[in-house]
C-alpha positions as CSV (number, residue, x, y, z in Angstrom):
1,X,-24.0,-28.0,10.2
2,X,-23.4,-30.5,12.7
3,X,-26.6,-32.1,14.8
4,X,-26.6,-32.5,18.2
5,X,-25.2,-35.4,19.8
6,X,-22.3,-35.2,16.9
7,X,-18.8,-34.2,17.0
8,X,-18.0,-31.1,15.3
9,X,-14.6,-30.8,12.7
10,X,-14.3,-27.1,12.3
11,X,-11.1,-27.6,10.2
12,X,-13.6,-29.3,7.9
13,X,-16.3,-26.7,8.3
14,X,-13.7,-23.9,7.3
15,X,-12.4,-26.0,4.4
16,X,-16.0,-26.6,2.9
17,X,-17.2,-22.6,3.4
18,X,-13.7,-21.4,1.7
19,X,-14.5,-23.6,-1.3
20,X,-18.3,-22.8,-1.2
21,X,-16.5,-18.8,-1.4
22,X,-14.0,-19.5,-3.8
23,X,-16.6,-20.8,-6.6
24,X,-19.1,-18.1,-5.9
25,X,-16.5,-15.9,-6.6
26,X,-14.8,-17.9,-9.7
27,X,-18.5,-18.0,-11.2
28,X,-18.6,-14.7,-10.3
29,X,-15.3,-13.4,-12.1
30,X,-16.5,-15.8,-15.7
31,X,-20.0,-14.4,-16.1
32,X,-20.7,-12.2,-19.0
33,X,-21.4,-9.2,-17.5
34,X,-18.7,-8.4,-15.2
35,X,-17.2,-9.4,-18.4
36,X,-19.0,-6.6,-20.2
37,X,-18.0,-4.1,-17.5
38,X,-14.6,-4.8,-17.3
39,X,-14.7,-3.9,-21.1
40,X,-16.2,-0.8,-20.5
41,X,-14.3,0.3,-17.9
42,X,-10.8,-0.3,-19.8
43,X,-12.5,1.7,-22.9
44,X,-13.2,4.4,-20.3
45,X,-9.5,4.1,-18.4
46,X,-8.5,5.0,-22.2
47,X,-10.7,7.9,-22.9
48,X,-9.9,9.2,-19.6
49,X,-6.3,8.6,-20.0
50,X,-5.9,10.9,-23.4
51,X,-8.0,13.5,-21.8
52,X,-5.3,13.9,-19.5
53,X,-2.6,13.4,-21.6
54,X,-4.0,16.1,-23.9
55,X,-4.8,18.5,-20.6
56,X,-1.0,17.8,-19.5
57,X,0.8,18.6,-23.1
58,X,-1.8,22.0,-23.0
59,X,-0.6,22.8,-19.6
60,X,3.7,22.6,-20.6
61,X,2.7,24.2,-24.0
62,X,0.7,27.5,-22.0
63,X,3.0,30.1,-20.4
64,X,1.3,29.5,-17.0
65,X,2.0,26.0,-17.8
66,X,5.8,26.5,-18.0
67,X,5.5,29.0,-14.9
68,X,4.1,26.4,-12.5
69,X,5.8,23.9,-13.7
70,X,9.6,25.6,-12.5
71,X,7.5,26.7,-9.3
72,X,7.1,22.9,-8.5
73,X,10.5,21.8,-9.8
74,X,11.8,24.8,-7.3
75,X,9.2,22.6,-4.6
76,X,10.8,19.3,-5.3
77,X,14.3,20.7,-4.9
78,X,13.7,22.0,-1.5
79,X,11.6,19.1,-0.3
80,X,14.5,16.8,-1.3
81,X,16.9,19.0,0.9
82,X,14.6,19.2,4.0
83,X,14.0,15.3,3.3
84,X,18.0,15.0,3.4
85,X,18.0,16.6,6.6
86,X,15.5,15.3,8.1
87,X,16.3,11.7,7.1
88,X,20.1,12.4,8.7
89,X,18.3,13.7,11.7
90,X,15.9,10.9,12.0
91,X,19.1,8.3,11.3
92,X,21.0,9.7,14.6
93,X,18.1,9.5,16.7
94,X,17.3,6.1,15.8
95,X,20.9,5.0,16.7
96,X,21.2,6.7,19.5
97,X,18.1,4.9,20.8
98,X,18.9,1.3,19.2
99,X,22.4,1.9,21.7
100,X,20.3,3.1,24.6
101,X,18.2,0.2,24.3
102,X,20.9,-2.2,23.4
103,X,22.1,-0.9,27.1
104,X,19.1,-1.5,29.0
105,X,19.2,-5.0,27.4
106,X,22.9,-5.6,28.5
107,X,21.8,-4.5,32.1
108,X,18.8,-6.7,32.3
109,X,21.2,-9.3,30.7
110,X,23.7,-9.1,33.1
111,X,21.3,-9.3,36.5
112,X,19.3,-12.3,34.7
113,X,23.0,-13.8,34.3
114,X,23.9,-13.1,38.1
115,X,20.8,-14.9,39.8
């Protein structure tokens, strides 16, 4: 911190906070026990992971399973339809207002040009 009566560099203020952050931080990531947690929480990611993996080969195995999964595949299909549509729509409209704008622009070009 700067006294009174002295000129203040805040260049060199900033400079000396963002390395005072940057080793509280590097200490932070190298000590043992975020070290320990990140172990425990990729041993957990993988228990987690085959639960799900088991949970998703019961589900396509069960009738139900097999049911909902042509319901969603009938889902996808006609979201990828509206999507198409919409996306065409949404294309026109945009270039129909990039030429209404590209317009305006020539007008305002033009009377800038004639003063």
């Amino acid at each position: 911190m700067a006294t009174k009566g002295k000129k203040v560099d805040l260049f060199k203020e900033m400079s000396l906070l963002g390395k005072q952050v940057h080793m509280a931080l590097d200490a932070a990531a190298r000590s043992e026990e975020l070290q320990d947690i990140k172990s425990e929480l990729g041993k957990s990611f993988k228990t987690i992971r085959g639960k799900i993996g088991d949970a998703v080969q019961s589900a396509k195995e069960s009738e139900r399973g097999r049911v909902i999964g042509k319901q969603v595949k009938k889902m996808v299909s006609a979201g990828k339809e509206q999507g198409l549509e919409a996306g065409k729509d949404l294309k026109k409209r945009l270039a129909d207002s990039l030429r209404e704008l590209g317009g305006h622009l020539a007008r305002v070009s033009d009377k800038l040009k004639k003063r």
